[in-house]
N, C-alpha and C positions, 0 to 999 in steps of 0.2 A: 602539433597542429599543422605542422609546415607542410608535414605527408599525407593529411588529411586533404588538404588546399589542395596539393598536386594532386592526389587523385583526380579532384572533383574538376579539373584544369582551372583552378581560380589563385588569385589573387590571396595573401592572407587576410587582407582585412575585409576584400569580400568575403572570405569565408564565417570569418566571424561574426562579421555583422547578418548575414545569412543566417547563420546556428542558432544567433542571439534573438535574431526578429522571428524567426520557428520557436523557438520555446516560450519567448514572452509570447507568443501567440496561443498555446497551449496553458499555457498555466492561467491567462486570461479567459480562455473557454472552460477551465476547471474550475477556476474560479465562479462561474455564473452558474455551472451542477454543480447543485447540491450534494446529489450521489455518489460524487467519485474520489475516491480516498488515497494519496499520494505514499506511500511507504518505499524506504531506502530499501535496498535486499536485505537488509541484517532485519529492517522492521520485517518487512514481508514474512521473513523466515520462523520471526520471533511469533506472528501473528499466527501463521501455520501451525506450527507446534501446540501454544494454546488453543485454537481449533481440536487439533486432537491429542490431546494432552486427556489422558481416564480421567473419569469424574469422581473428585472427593466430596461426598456428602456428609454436609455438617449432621450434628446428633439433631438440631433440631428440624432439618430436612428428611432424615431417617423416621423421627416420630411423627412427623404429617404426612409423609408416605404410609404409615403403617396406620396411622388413623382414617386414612383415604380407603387403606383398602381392608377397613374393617379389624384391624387387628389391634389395636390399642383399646 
């Protein structure tokens, strides 16, 4: 964090209390949408995958497809 402070030409506890009132600011506007869903990268990643992860159709998803299209 020290090298981060000197970048920024600050103080360390300005910076933190900086960092700290930016994020509690953000998670308090996430907070109030509904819509916006927070995932670590390992969830994100995990999330992705499922996304396109092929589709295993259970037997009885197989037979309501096949009764939908007339063939049962």
């Amino acid at each position: 964090m020290h090298k981060a402070a000197k970048l920024r030409q600050m103080s360390l506890s300005d910076y933190v209390r900086d960092v700290t009132v930016s994020q509690a600011r953000r998670e308090i506007a996430d907070a109030r949408n509904d819509d916006v869903i927070r995932l670590s990268p390992q969830g994100q990643l995990a999330f992705w995958k499922a996304l396109h992860a092929p589709i295993k159709l259970t037997p009885a998803q197989r037979k309501l497809g096949a009764m939908i299209r007339g063939e049962a």
